[in-house]
C-alpha positions, 0 to 999 in steps of 0.5 A: 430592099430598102436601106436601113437606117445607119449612123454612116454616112457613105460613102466612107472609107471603112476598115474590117479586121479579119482573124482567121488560121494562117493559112493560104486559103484564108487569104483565097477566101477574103479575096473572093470575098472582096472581088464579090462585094467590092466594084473596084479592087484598086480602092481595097488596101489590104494588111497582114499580120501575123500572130505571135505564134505565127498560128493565126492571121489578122488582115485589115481591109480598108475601102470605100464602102457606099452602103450599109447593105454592101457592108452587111453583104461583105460581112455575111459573106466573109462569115460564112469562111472556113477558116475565118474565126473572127470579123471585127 
């Protein structure tokens, strides 16, 4: 597969917002998610906060992404999360 087009430069340290149900198994989820597509952990820093209500859950990811492929891969696969509702 070749590399599409992008305005990135990689590799660049990127942030993804996830929001989901404040649950324990959203976090499982993203988890797998980054352990998946990311090759160096110790490189992802991870925040949580939660809603107001304390219903909801946002989590900013931040890691040095190193191609647009891995980013569309990360995306696609964080989408496919039960309790992901949305990835910004």
């Amino acid at each position: 597969m070749s590399e599409r087009e992008t305005l990135i430069e990689f590799p660049v340290r990127f942030p993804i917002k996830v929001m989901g149900d404040a649950h324990p198994e959203l976090m499982e989820a993203v988890q797998g998610c980054i352990d998946e597509h990311i090759p160096d952990p110790d490189d992802v820093v991870i925040e949580q906060r939660a809603s107001r209500g304390g219903r909801f859950v946002g989590i900013t990811l931040t890691f040095t992404a190193t191609s647009q492929s891995q980013l569309d891969a990360l995306y696609r696969s964080l989408g496919r999360c039960d309790r992901v509702r949305m990835i910004l």
